[in-house]
C-alpha positions in Angstrom: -11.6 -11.6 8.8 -8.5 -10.1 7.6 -10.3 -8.8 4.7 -12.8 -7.3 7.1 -9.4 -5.2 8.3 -8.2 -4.5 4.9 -11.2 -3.3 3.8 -11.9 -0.7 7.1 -8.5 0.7 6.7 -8.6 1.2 3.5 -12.4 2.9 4.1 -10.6 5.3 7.1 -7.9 5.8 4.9 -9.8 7.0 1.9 -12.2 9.3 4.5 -9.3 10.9 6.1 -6.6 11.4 3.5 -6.4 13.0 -0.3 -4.4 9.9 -1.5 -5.3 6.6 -2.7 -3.9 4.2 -0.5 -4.4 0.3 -1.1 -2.6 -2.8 1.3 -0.6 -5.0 -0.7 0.5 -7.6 1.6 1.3 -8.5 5.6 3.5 -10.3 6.8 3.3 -12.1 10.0 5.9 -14.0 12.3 5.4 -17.7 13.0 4.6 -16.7 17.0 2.4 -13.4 15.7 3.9 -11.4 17.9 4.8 -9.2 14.8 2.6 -8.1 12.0 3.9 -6.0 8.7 1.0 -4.5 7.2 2.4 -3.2 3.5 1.0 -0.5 1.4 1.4 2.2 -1.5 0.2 5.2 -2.5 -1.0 7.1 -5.4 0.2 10.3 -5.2 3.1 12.9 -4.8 6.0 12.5 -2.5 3.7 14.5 -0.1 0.8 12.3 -0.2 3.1 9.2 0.6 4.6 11.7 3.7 1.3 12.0 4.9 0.0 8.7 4.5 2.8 7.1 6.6 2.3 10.2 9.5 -1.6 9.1 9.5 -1.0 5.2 9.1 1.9 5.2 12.5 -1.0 7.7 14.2 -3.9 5.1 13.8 -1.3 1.9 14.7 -2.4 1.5 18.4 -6.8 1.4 17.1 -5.6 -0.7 14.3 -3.7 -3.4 16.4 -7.0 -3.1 19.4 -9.9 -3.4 16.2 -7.9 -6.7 14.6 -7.5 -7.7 18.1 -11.4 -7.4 18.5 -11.7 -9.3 15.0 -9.3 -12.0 15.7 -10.4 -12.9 19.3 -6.9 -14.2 19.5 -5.2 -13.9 23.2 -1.7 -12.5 21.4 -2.2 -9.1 19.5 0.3 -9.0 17.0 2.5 -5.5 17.4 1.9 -3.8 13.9 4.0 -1.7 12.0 3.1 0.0 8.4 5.7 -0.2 5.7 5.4 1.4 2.1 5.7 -0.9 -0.7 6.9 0.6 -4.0 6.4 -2.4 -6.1 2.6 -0.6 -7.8 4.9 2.3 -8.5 7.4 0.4 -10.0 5.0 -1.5 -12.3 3.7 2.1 -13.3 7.3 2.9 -14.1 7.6 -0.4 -16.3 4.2 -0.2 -18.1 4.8 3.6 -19.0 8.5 2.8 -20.0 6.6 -0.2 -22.4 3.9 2.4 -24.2 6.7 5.0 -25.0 8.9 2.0 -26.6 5.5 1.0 -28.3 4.9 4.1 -29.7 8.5 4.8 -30.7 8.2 1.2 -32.8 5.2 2.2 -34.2 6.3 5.2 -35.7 8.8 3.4 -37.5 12.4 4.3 -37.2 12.9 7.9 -37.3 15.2 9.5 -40.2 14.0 6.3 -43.1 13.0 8.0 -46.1 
């Protein structure tokens, strides 16, 4: 079910905005009156901008289609926070290839 939910906002997200936008993780209190719904973004500093306007506009037909989903009598009150941890791993993984390369080349100023 909550697969069903990742999946269709990642679908409207994809058909309505120029970023790629993927849902990392949610978080949910023990009486599910709360619901964190995390994400991140490929893109600039725009996209990410965007992404969060779009994501807070769609909140209210997110929280009514889960609802519809769920069949649960409590609707958890969702809120949309970015997670920066794929960034971050980018960051790590790039910072890797260039240490990589620089070993590879042996060190510089050997004869």
């Amino acid at each position: 079910m909550l697969r069903d939910v990742r999946n269709l906002l990642e679908q409207d997200c994809a058909a309505n905005l120029k970023a790629m936008v993927t849902f990392t993780d949610v978080e949910v209190t023990d009486d599910i009156r709360y619901a964190k719904i995390f994400y991140s973004v490929l893109g600039d500093e725009s996209d990410k901008q965007d992404t969060s306007v779009y994501l807070n506009k769609i909140r209210k037909q997110v929280q009514f289609q889960l609802g519809r989903l769920l069949n649960i009598k409590v609707i958890p009150e969702i809120t949309f926070e970015f997670d920066p941890s794929l960034e971050c791993g980018m960051r790590i993984e790039q910072l890797l290839n260039e240490i990589s390369k620089k070993e590879d080349n042996g060190p510089e100023g050997n004869i």
